[in-house]
N, C-alpha and C positions, 0 to 999 in steps of 0.2 A: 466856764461857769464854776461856782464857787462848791456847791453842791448838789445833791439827788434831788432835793425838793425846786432848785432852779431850773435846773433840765429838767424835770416835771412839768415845771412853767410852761417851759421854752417848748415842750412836747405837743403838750395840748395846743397852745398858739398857734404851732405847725398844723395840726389837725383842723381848727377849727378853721385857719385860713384855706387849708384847703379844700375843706366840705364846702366853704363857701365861693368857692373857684371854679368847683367843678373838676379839682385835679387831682381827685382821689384815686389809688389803685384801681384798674380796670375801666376806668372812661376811658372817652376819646382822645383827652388831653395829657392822660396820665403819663405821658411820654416824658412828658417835662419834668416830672419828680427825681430829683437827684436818689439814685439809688442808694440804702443801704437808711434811709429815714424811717420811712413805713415800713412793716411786712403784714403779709398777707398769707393765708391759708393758701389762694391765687399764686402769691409771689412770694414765696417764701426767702428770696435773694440766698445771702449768705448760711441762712440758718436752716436750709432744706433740709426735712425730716424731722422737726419740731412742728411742725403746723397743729399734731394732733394736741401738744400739750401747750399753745403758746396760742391760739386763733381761739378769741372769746366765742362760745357757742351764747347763743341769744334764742331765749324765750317771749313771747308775746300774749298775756292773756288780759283782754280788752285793756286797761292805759297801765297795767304792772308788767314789766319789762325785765325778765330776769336773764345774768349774765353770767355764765360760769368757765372761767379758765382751769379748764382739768389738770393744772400744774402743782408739783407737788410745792411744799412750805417746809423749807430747813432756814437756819440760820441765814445760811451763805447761796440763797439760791430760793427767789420766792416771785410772786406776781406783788408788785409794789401797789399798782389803782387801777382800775376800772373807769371809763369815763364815760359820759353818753352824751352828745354833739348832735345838735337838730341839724338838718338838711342845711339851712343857711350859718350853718355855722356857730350855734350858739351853743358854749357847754351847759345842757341844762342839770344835771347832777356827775357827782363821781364819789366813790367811797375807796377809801385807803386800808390797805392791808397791811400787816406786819407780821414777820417770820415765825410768830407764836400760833399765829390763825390756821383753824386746820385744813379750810379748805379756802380759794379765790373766787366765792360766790356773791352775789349783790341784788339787791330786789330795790329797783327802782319805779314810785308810781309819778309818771307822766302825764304833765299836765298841757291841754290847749292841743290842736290839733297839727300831725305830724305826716308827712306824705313818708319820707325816708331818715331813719335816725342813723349813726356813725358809732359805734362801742369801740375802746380803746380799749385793750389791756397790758398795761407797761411789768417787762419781766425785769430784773435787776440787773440781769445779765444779759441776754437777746432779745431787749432792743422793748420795741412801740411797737405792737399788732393790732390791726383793725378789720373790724367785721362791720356789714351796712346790713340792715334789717330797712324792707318797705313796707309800708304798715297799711 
């Protein structure tokens, strides 16, 4: 990949295929997920002991949906987006950060009706984390 913003791409693509598969971390099927793609609060793989600052925490007050990666923001070391992914798969928002931002917060309002959403939060460095909120 040429760039950050192509594996961004190629990031969410992964996610949204897999919300829509069923072979998100923690199903039944998740077996099949090549390790070291997703992490998870759950499975934190390679990067055990980040979970606190890398595992987007997710708010829900009626269709506002707010998302906060407790990571800090330097230069060399920051949460790049935020993503939110419907149950079948569809990214329905994401908002981008950059190492000036002081914190990795996002308020997203939610539209049309949602059983389970998918939040993404990409660190620069450790990787694509995802949190499921059922609503």
């Amino acid at each position: 990949m040429n760039n950050r913003r192509d594996f961004l791409k190629a990031s969410l693509v992964v996610s949204a295929g897999l919300a829509a598969t069923g072979l998100m971390p923690g199903s039944a099927r998740a077996a099949t997920i090549p390790e070291g793609i997703i992490y998870t609060k759950e499975n934190p793989g390679r990067w055990a002991g980040k979970e606190g600052s890398h595992s987007p925490v997710i708010t829900v007050e009626g269709n506002k949906l707010t998302v906060e990666t407790k990571h800090e923001m330097t230069e060399h070391h920051y949460i790049v987006k935020h993503t939110v992914i419907s149950g079948d798969g569809q990214v329905l928002d994401e908002n981008t950060f950059y190492p000036t931002d002081e914190k990795a917060i996002s308020t997203f309002e939610i539209e049309g009706t949602h059983s389970m959403l998918y939040v993404t939060s990409f660190c620069d460095i450790h990787d694509l984390w995802l949190a499921e909120v059922k609503l």
